[in-house]
C-alpha positions as CSV (number, residue, x, y, z in Angstrom):
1,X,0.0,0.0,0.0
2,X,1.3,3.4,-0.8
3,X,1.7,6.2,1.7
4,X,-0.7,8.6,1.5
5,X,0.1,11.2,4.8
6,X,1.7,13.8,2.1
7,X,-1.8,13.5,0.2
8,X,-4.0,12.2,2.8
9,X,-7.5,13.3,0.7
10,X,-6.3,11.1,-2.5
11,X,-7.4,7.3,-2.2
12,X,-5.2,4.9,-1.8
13,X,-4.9,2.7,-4.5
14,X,-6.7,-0.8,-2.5
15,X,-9.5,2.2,-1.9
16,X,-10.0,3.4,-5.6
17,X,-9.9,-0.6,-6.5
18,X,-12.2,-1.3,-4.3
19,X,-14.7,1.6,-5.6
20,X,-14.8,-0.1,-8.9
21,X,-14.9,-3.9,-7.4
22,X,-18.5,-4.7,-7.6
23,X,-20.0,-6.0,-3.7
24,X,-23.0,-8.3,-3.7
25,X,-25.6,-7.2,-1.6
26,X,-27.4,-10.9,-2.2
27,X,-30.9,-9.1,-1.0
28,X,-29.7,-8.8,2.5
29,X,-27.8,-11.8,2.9
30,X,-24.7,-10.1,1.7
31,X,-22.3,-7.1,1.9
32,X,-24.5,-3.9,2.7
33,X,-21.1,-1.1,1.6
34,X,-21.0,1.3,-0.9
35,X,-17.3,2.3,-1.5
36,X,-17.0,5.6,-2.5
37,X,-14.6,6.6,-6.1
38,X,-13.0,9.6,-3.5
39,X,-13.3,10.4,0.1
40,X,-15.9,13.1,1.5
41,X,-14.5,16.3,1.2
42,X,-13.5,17.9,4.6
43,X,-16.5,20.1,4.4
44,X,-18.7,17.1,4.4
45,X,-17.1,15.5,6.7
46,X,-17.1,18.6,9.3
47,X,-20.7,19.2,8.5
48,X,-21.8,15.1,8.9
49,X,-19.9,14.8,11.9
50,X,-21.9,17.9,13.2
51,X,-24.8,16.8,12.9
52,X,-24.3,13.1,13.9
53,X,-22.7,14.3,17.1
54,X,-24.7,17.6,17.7
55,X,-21.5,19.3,18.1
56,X,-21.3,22.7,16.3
57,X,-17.6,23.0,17.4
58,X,-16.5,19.8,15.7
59,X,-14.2,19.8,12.7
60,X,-13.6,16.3,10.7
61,X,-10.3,16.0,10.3
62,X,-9.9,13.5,12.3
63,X,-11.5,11.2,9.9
64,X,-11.3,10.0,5.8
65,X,-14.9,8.7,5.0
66,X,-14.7,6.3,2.3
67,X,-18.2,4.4,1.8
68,X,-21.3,3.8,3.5
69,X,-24.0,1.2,4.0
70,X,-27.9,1.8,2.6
71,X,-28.9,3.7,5.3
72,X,-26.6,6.3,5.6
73,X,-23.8,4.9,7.6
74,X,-20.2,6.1,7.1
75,X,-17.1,3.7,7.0
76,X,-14.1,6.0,7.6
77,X,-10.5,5.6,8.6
78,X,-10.2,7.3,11.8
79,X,-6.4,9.3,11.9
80,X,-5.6,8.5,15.5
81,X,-2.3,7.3,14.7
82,X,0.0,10.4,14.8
83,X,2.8,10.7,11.8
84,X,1.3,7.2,10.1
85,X,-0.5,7.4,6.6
86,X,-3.8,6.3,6.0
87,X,-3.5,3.3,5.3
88,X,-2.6,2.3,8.7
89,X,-4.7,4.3,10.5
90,X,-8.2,2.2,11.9
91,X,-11.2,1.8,9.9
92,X,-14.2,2.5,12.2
93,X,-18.0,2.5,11.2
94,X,-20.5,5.0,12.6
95,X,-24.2,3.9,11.6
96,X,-26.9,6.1,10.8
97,X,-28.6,4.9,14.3
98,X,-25.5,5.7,16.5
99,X,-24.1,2.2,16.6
100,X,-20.4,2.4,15.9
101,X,-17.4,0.5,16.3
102,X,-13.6,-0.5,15.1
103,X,-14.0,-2.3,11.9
104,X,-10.3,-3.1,11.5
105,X,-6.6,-2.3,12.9
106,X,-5.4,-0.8,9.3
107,X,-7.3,-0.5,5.8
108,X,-5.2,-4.4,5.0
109,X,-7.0,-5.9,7.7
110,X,-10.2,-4.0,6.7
111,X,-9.6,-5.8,3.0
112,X,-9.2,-9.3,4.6
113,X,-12.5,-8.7,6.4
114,X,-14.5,-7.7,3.5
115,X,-12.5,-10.5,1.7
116,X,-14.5,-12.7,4.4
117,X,-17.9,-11.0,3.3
118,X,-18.5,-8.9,6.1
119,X,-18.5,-5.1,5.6
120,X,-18.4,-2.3,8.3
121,X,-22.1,-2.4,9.4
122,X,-22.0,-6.6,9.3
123,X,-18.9,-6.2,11.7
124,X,-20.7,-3.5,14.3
125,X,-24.3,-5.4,14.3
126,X,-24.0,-8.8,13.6
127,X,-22.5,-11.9,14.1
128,X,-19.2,-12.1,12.2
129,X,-19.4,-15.6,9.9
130,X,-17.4,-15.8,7.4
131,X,-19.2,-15.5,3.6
132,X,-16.3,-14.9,1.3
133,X,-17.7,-12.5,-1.8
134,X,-16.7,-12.4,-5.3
135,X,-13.5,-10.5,-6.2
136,X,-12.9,-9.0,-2.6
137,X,-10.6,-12.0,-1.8
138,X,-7.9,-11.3,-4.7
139,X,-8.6,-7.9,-4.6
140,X,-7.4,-8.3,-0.7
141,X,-4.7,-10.5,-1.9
142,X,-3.0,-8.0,-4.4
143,X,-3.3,-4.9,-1.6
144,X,-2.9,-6.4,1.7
145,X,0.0,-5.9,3.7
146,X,-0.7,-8.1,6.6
147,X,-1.1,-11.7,7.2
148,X,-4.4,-13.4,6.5
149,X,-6.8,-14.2,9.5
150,X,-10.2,-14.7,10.4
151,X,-12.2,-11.9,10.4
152,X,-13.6,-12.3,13.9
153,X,-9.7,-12.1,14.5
154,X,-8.5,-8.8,12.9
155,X,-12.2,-7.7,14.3
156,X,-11.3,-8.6,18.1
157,X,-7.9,-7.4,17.9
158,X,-9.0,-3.7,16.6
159,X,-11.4,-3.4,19.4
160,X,-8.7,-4.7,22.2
161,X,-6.5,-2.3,20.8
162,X,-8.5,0.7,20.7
163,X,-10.7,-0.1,23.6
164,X,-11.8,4.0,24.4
165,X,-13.4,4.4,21.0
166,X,-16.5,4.7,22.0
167,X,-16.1,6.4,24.9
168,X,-14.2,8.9,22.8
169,X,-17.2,9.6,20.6
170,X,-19.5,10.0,23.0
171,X,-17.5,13.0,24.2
172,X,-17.6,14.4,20.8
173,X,-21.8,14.3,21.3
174,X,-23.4,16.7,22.6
């Protein structure tokens, strides 16, 4: 993956694949993302995490939204890791309802868990079994820069390492 902390607004290049790799929805019974061809603009983002927060004082830099789910949910990498690029920075989900949680440790480990056939929302609301989807495993094989493991793995290791996230956006709300 390349580094992307010089031009942290330009996708990296697993992100724009994976913004032309089609993602089977299977009427419910499969990935509910929507990867987007370029991340929300800062203004966007300051303006949706506003109003999902209620925080007027809020600015978004602290996260590159990337896709979202059909209701309105955000996947986003969440820049809490100081002087790293993007691509190892968390990928976090924040649902249109307020659910939210760490998807993945680093955008690889985000690949190898869509490569599984579980997107953002699957991984914060529902049970994590494995349904492996189309092109999302090569796609994860060609980009990835960490080892393959179960998703429920790289899923449980995100949350034990960022164990506050939650507790860190509700001090955002308002």
């Amino acid at each position: 993956m390349t580094d992307t902390s010089g031009d942290d607004r330009r996708l990296p290049p697993a992100l724009a694949e994976l913004a032309r790799t089609p993602i089977d929805y299977a009427d419910g019974e499969g990935i509910d993302f929507e990867p987007y061809d370029a991340f929300d603009s800062a203004e966007a983002t300051t303006e949706w995490l506003r109003q999902w927060t209620g925080n007027p004082e809020l600015d978004g830099d602290a996260f590159r939204v990337f896709g979202q789910d059909g209701t309105g949910g955000l996947a986003a990498l969440w820049r809490v890791r100081t002087g790293r690029p993007l691509t190892e920075q968390p990928v976090v989900f924040l649902s249109s309802e307020g659910e939210r949680g760490v998807v993945a440790g680093s955008l690889s480990d985000f690949l190898w868990v869509l490569a599984e056939g579980i997107g953002p929302l699957e991984s914060v609301l529902y049970d994590h079994s494995p349904r492996p989807d189309g092109a999302l495993p090569s796609l994860a094989a060609r980009h990835a820069t960490t080892p393959r493991r179960p998703a429920r793995t790289i899923i449980s290791e995100a949350r034990a390492e960022f164990p506050a996230f939650d507790e860190h956006i509700d001090a955002l709300c308002r």
